[in-house]
C-alpha positions, -999 to +999 in steps of 0.1 A: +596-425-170+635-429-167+635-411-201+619-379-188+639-384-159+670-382-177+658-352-204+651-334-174+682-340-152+703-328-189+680-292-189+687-289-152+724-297-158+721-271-188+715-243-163+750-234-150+741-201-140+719-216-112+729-228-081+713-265-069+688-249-048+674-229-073+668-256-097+655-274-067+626-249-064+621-247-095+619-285-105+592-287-068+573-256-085+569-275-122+563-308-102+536-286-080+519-271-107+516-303-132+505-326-101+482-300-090+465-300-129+467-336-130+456-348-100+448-319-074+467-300-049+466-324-022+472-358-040+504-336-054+512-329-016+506-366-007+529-378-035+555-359-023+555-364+012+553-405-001+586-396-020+607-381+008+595-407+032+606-435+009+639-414-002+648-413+039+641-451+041+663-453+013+690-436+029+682-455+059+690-490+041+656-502+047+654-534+027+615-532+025+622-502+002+632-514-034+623-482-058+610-447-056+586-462-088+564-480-062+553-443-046+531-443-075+507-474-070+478-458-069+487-425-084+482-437-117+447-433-131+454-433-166+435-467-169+406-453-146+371-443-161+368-404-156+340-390-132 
């Protein structure tokens, strides 16, 4: 994961021509649309409302909060028998 983290952070580094907020939308529209194929519209919605909660305790200081990694317990059903 921190591998596709970086390779991504390098193509949105790549595109000088575009200001922060438009790689913003367009790294929340890929996130969208893959979340929404992988595990449906509103698990995508739920993910990311987990992330910017846990990014504001983060900014916060809360010591609870130790990584944005643990947003995904229980987002990760590649070990889970398809229905």
């Amino acid at each position: 994961m921190e591998n596709f983290y970086h390779d991504v952070t390098a193509m949105a580094e790549s595109a000088e021509n575009m200001s922060g907020a438009a790689q913003t939308v367009v790294l929340f529209r890929v996130a969208l649309e893959r979340g929404a194929v992988e595990i449906g519209m509103a698990s995508t919605i739920h993910l990311l409302l987990k992330l910017v909660t846990t990014t504001f305790g983060i900014m916060a200081g809360d010591e609870e909060i130790s990584s944005l990694e643990e947003v995904l317990d229980g987002f990760d059903v590649e070990d889970e028998t398809p229905h």
